[in-house]
HTML snippet that shows the backbone in 3Dmol.js (N, CA, C, O; Angstrom):
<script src="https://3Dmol.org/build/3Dmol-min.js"></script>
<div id="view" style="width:600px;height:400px;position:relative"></div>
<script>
const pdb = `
ATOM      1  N   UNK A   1      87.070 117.123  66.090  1.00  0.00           N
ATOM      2  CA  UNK A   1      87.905 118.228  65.693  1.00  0.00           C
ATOM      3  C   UNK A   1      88.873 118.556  66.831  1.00  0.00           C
ATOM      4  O   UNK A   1      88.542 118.608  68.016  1.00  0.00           O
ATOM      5  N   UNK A   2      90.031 118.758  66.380  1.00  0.00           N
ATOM      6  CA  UNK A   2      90.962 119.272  67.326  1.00  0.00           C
ATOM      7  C   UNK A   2      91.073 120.476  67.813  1.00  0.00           C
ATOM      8  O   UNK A   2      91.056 121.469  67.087  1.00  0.00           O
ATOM      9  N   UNK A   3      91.196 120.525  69.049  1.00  0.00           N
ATOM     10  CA  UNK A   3      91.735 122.012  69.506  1.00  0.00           C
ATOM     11  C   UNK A   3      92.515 123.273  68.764  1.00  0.00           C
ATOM     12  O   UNK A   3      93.397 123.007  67.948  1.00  0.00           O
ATOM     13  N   UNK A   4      92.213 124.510  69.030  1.00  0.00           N
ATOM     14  CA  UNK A   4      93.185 125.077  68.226  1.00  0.00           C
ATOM     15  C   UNK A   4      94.712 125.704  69.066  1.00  0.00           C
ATOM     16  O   UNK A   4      94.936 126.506  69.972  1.00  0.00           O
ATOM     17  N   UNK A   5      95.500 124.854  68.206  1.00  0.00           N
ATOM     18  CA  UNK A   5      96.328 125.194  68.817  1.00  0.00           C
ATOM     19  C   UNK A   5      97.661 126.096  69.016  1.00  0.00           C
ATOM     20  O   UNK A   5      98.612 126.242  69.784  1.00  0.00           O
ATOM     21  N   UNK A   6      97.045 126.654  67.698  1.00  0.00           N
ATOM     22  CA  UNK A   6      97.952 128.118  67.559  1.00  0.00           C
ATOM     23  C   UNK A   6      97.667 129.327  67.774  1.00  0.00           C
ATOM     24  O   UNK A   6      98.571 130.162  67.791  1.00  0.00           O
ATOM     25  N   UNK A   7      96.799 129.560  67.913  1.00  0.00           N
ATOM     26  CA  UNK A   7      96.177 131.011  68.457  1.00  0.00           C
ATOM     27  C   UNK A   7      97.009 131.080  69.608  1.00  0.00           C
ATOM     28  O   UNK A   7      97.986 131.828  69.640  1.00  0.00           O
ATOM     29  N   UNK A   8      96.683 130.345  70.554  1.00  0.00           N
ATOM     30  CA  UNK A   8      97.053 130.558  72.000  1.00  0.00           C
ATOM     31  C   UNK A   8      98.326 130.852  72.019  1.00  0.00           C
ATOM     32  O   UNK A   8      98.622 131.896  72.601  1.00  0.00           O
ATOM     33  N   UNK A   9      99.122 130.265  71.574  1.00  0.00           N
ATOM     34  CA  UNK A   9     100.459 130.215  71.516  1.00  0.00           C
ATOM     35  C   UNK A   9     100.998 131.515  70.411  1.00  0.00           C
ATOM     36  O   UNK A   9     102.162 131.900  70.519  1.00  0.00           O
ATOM     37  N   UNK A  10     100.312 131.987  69.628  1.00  0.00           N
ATOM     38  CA  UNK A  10     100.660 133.130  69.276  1.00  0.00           C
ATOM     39  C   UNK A  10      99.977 134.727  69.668  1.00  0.00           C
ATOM     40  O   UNK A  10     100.060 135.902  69.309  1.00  0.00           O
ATOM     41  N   UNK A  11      99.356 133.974  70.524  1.00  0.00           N
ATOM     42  CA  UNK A  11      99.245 135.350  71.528  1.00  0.00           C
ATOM     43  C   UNK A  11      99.830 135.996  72.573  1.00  0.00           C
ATOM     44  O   UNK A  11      99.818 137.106  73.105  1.00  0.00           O
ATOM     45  N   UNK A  12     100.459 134.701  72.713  1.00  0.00           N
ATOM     46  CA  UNK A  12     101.496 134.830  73.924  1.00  0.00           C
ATOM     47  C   UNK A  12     103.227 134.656  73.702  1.00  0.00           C
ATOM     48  O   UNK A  12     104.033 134.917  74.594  1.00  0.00           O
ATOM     49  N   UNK A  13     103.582 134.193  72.416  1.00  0.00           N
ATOM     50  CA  UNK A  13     104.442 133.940  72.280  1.00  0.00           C
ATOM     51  C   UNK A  13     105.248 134.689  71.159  1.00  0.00           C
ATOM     52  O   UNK A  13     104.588 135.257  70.289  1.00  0.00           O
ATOM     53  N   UNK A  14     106.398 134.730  71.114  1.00  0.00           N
ATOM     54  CA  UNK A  14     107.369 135.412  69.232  1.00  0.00           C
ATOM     55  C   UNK A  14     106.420 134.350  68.451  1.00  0.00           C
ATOM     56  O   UNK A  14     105.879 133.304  68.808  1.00  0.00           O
ATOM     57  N   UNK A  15     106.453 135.036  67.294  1.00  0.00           N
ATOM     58  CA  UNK A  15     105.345 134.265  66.319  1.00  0.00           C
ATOM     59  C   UNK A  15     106.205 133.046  66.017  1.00  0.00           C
ATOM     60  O   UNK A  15     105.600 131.983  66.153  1.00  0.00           O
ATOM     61  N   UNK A  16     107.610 132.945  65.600  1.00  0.00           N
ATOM     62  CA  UNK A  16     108.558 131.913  65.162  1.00  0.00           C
ATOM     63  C   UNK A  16     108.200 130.675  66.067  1.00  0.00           C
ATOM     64  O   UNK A  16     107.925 129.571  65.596  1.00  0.00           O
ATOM     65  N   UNK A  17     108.243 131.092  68.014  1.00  0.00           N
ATOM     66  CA  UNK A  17     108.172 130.050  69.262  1.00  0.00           C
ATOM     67  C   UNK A  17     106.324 129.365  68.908  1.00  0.00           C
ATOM     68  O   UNK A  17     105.857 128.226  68.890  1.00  0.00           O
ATOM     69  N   UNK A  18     105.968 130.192  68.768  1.00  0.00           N
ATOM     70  CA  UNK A  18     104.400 130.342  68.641  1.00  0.00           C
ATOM     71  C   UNK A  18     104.173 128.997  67.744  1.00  0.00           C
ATOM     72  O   UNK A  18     103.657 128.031  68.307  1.00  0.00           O
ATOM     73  N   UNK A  19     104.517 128.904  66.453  1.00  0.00           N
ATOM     74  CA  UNK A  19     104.520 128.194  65.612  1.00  0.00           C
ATOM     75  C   UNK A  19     105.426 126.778  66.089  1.00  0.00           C
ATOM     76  O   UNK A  19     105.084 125.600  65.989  1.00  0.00           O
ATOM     77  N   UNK A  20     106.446 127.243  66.531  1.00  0.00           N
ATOM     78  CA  UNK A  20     106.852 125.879  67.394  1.00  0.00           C
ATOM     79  C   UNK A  20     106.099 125.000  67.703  1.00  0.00           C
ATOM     80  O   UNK A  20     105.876 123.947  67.107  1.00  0.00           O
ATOM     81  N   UNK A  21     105.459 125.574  69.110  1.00  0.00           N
ATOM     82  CA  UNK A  21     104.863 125.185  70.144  1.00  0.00           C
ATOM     83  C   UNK A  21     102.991 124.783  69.746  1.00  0.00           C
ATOM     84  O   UNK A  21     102.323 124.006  70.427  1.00  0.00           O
ATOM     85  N   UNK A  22     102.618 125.321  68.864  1.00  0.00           N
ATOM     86  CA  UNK A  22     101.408 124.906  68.528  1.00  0.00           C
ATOM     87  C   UNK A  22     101.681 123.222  67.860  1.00  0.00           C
ATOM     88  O   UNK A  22     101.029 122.241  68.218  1.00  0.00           O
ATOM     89  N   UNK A  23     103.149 123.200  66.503  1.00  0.00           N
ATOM     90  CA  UNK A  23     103.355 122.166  66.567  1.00  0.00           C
ATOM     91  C   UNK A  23     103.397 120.768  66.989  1.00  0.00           C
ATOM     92  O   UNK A  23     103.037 119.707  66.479  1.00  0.00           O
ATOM     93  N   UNK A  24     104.121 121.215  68.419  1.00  0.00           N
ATOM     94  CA  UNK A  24     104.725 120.188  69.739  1.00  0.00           C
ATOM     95  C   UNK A  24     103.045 119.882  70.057  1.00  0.00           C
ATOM     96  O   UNK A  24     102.625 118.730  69.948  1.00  0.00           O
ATOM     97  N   UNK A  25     102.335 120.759  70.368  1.00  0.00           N
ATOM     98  CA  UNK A  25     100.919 120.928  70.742  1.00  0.00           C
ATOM     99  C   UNK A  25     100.247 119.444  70.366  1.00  0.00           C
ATOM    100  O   UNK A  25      99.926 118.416  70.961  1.00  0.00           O
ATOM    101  N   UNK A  26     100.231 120.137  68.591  1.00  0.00           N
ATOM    102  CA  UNK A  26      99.213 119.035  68.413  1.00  0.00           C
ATOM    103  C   UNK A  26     100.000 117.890  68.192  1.00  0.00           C
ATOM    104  O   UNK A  26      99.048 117.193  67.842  1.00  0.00           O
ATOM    105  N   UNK A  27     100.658 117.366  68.136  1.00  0.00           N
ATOM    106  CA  UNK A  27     101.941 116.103  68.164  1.00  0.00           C
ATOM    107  C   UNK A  27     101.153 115.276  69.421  1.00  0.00           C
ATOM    108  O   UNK A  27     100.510 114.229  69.350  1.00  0.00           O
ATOM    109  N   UNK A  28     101.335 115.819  70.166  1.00  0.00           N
ATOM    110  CA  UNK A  28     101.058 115.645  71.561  1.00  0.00           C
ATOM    111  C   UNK A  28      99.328 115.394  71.841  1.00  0.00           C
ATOM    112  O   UNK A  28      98.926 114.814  72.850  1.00  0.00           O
ATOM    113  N   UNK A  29      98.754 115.730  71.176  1.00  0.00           N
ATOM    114  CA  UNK A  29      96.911 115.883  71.073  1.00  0.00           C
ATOM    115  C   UNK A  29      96.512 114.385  71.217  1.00  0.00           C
ATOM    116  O   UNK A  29      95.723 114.067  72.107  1.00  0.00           O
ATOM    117  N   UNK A  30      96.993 113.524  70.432  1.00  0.00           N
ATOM    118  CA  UNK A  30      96.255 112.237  70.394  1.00  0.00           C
ATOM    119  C   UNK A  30      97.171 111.201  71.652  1.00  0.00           C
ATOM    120  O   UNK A  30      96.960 110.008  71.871  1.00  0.00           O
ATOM    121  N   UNK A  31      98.030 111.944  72.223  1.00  0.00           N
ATOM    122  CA  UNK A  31      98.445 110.955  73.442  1.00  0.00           C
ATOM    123  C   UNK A  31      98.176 110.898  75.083  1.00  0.00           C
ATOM    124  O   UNK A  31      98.534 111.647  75.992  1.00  0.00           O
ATOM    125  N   UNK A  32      97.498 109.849  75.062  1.00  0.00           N
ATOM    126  CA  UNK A  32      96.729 110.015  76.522  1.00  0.00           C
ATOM    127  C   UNK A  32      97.975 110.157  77.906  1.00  0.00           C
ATOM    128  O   UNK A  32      98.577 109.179  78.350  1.00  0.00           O
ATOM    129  N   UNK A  33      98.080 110.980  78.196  1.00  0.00           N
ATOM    130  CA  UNK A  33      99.074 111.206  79.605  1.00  0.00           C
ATOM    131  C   UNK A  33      97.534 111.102  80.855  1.00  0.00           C
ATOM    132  O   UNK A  33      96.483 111.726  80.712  1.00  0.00           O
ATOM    133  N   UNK A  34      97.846 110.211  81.912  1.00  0.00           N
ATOM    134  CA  UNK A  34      97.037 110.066  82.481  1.00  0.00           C
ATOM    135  C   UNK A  34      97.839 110.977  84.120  1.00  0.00           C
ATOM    136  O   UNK A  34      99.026 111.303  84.079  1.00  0.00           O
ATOM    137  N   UNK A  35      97.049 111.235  85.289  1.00  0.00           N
ATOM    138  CA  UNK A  35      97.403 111.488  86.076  1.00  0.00           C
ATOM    139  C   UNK A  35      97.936 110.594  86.960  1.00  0.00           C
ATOM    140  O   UNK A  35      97.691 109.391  86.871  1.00  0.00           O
ATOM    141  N   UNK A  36      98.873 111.212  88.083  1.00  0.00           N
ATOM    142  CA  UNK A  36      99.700 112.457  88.072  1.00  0.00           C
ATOM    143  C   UNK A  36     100.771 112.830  86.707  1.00  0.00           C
ATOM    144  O   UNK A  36     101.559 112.122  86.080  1.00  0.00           O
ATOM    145  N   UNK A  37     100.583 113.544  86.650  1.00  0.00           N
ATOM    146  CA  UNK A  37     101.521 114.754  85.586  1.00  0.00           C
ATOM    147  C   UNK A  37     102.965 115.106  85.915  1.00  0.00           C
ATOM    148  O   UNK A  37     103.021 115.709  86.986  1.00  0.00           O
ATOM    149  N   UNK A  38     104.196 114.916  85.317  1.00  0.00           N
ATOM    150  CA  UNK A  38     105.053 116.223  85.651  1.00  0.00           C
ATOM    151  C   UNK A  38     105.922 116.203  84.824  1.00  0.00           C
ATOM    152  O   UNK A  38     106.709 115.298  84.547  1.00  0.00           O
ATOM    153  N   UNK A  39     105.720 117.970  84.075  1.00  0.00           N
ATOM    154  CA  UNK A  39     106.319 118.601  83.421  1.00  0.00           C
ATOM    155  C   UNK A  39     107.823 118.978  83.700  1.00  0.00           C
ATOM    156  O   UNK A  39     108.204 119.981  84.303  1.00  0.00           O
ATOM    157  N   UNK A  40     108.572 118.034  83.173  1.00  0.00           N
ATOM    158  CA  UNK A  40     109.950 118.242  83.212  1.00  0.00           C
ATOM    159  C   UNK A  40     110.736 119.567  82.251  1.00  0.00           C
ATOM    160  O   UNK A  40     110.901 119.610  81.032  1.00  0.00           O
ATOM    161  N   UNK A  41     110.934 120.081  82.789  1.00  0.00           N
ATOM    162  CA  UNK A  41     111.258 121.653  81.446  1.00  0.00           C
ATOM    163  C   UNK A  41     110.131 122.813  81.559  1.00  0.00           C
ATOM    164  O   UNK A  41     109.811 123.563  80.637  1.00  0.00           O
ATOM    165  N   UNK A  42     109.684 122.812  82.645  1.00  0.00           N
ATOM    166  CA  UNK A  42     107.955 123.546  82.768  1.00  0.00           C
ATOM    167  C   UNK A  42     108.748 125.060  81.845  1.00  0.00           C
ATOM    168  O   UNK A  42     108.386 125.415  80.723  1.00  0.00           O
ATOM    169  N   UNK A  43     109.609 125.592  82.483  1.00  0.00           N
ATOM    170  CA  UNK A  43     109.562 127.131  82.053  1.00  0.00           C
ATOM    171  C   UNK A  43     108.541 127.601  83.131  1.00  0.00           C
ATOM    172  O   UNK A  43     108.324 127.228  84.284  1.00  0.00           O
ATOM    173  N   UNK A  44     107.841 128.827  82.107  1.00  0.00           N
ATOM    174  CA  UNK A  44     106.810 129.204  82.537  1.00  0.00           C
ATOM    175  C   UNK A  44     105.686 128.552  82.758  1.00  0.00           C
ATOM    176  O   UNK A  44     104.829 128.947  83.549  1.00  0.00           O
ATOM    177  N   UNK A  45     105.596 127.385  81.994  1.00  0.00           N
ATOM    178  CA  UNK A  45     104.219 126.139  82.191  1.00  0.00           C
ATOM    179  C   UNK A  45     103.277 126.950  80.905  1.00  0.00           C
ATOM    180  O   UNK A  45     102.125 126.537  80.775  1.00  0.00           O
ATOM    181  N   UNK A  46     103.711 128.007  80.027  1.00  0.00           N
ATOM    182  CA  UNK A  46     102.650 127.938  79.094  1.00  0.00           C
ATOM    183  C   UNK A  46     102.356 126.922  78.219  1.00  0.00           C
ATOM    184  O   UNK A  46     101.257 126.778  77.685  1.00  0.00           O
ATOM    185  N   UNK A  47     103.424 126.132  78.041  1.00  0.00           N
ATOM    186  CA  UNK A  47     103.101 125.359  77.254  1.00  0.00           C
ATOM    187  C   UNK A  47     102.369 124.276  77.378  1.00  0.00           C
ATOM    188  O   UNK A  47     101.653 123.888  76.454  1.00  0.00           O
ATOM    189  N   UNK A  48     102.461 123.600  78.630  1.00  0.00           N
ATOM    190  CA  UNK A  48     101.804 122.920  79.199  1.00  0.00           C
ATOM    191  C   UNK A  48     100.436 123.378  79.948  1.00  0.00           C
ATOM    192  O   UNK A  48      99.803 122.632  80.695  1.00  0.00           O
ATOM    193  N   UNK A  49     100.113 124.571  79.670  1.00  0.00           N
ATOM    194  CA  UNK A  49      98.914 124.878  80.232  1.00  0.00           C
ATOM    195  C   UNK A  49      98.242 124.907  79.082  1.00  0.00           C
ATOM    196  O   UNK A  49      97.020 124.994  79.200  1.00  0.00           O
ATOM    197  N   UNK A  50      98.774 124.850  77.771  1.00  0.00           N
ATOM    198  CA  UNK A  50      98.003 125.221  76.401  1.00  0.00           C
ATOM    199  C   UNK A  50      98.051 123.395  75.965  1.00  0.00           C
ATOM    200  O   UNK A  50      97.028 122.710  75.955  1.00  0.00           O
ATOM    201  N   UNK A  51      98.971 123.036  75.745  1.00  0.00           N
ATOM    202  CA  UNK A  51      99.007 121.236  75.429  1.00  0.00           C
ATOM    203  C   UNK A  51      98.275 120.558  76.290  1.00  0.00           C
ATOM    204  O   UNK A  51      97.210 120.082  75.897  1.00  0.00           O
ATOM    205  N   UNK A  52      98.698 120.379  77.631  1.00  0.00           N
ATOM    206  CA  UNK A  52      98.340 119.271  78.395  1.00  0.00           C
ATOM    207  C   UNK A  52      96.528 119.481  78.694  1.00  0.00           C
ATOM    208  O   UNK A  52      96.161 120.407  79.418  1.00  0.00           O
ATOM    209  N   UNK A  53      95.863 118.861  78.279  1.00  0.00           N
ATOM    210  CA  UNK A  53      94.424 119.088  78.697  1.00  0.00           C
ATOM    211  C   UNK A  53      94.214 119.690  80.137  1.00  0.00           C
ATOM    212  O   UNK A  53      93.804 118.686  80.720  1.00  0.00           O
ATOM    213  N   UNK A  54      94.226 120.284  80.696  1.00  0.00           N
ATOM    214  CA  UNK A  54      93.871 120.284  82.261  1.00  0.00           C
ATOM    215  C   UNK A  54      95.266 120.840  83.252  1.00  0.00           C
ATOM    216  O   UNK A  54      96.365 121.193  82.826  1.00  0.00           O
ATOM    217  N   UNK A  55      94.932 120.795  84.278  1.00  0.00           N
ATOM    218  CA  UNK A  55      95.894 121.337  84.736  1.00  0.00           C
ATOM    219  C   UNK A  55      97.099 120.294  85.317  1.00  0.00           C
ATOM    220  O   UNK A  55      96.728 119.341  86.002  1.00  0.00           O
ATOM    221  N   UNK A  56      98.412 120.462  85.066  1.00  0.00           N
ATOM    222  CA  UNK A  56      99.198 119.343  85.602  1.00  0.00           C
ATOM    223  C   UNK A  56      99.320 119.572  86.964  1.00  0.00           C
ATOM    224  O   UNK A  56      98.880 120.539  87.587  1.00  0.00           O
ATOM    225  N   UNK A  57     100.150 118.313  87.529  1.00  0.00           N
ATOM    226  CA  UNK A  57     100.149 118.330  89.354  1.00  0.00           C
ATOM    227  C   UNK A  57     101.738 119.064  89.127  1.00  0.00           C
ATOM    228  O   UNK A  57     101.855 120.171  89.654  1.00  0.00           O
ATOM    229  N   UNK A  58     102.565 118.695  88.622  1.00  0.00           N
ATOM    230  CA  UNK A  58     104.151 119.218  88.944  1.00  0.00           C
ATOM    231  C   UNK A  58     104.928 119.774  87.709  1.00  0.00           C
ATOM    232  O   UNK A  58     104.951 119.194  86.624  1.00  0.00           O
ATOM    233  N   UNK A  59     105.486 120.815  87.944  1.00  0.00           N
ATOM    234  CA  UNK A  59     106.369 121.005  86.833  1.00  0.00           C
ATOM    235  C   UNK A  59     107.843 121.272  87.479  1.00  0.00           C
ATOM    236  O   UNK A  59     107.828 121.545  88.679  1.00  0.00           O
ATOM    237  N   UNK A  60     108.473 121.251  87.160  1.00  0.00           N
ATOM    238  CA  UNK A  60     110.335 121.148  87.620  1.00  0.00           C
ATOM    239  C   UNK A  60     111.350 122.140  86.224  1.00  0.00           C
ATOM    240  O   UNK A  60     111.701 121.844  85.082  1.00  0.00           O
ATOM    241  N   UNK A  61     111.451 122.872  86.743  1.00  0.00           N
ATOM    242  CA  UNK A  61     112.551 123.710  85.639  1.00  0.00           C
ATOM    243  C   UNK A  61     113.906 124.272  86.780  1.00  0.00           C
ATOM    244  O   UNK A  61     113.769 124.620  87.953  1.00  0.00           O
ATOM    245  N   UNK A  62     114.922 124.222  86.137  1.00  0.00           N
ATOM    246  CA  UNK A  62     116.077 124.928  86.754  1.00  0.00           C
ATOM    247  C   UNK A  62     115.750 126.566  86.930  1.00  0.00           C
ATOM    248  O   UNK A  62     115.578 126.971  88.080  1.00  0.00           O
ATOM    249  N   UNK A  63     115.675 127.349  86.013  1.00  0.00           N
ATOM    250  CA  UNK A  63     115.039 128.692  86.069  1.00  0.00           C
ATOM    251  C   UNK A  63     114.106 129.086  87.195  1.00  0.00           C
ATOM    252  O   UNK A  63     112.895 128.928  87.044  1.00  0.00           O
ATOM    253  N   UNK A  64     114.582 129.570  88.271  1.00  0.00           N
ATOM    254  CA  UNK A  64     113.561 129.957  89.278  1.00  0.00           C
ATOM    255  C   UNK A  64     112.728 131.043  88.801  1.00  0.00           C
ATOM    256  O   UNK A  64     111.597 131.102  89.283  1.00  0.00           O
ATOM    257  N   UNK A  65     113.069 131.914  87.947  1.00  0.00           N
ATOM    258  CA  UNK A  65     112.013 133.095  87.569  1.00  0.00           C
ATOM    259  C   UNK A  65     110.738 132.582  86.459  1.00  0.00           C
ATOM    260  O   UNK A  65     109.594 133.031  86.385  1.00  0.00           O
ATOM    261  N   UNK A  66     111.295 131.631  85.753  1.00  0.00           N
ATOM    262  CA  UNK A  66     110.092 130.608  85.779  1.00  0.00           C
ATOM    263  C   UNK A  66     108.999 130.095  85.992  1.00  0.00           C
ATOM    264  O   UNK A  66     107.877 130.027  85.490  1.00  0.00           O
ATOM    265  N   UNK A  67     109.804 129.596  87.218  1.00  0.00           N
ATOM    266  CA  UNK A  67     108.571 128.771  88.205  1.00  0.00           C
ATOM    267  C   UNK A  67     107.707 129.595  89.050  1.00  0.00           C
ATOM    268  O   UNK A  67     106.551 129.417  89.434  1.00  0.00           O
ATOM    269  N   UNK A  68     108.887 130.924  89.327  1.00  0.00           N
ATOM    270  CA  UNK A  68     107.975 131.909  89.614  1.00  0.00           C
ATOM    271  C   UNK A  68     106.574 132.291  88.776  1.00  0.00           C
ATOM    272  O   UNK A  68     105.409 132.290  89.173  1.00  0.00           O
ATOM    273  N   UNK A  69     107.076 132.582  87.605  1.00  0.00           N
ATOM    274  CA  UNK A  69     105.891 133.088  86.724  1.00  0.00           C
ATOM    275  C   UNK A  69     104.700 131.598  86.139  1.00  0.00           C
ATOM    276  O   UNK A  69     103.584 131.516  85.626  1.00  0.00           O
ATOM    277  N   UNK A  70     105.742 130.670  86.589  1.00  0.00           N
ATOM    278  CA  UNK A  70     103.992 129.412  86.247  1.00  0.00           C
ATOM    279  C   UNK A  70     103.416 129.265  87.947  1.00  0.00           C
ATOM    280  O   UNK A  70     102.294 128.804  88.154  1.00  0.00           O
ATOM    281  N   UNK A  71     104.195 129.651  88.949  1.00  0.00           N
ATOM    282  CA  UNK A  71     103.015 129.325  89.956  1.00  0.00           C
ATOM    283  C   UNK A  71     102.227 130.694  90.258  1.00  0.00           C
ATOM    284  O   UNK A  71     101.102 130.520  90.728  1.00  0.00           O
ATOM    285  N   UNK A  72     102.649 132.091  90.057  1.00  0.00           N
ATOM    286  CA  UNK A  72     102.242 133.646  89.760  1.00  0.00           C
ATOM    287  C   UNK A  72     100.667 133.000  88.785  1.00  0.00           C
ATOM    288  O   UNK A  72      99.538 133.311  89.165  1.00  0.00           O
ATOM    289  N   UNK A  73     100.866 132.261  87.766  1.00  0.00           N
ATOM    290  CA  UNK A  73      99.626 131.875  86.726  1.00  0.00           C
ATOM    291  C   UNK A  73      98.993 130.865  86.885  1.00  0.00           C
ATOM    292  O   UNK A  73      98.182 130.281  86.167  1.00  0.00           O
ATOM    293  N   UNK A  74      99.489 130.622  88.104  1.00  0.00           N
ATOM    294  CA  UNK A  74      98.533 129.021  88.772  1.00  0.00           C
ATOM    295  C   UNK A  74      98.140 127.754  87.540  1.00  0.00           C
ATOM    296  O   UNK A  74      97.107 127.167  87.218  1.00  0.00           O
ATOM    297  N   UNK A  75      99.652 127.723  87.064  1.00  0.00           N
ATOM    298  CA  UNK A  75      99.753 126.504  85.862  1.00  0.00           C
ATOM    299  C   UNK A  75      99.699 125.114  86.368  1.00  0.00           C
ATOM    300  O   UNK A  75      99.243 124.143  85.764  1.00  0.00           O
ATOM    301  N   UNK A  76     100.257 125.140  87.632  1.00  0.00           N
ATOM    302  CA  UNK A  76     100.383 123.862  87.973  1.00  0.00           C
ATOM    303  C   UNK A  76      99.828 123.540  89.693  1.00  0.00           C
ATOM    304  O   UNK A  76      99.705 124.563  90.365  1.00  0.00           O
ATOM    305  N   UNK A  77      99.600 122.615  90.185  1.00  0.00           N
ATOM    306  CA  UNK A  77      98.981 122.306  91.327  1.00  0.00           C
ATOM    307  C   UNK A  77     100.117 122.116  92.358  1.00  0.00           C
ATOM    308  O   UNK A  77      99.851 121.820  93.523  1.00  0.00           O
TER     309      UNK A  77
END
`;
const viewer = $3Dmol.createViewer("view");
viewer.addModel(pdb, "pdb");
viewer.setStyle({}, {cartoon: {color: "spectrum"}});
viewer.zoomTo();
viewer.render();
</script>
């Protein structure tokens, strides 16, 4: 059984993004990304803290208030 992957994302997110992103989620469920990791587009890294199994090593976004708020949530290593 798969993870659930809309709750999370609509707890935290506009219900419209929410539904997005649970989408992208499980799309993403059956593909093995092995380590090292890096999240190109992190944002905040919720998304990748809710998709990516585990925690990634890097994320990279232009948005510094961002990266602020995914390393503030210790999304990424």
């Amino acid at each position: 059984m798969s993870p659930d992957f809309l709750w999370p994302h609509l707890k935290a997110l506009p219900y419209f993004r929410g539904f997005l992103r649970a989408i992208e989620a499980k799309l993403l469920d059956g593909v093995n990304l092995p380590a090292p990791r890096l999240d190109v587009g992190c944002g905040d890294g919720h998304f990748g803290q809710v998709a990516l199994h585990g925690p990634t090593e890097v994320g990279v976004d232009p948005a510094i208030d961002s990266l602020r708020e995914a390393q503030r949530r210790g999304v990424y290593r």
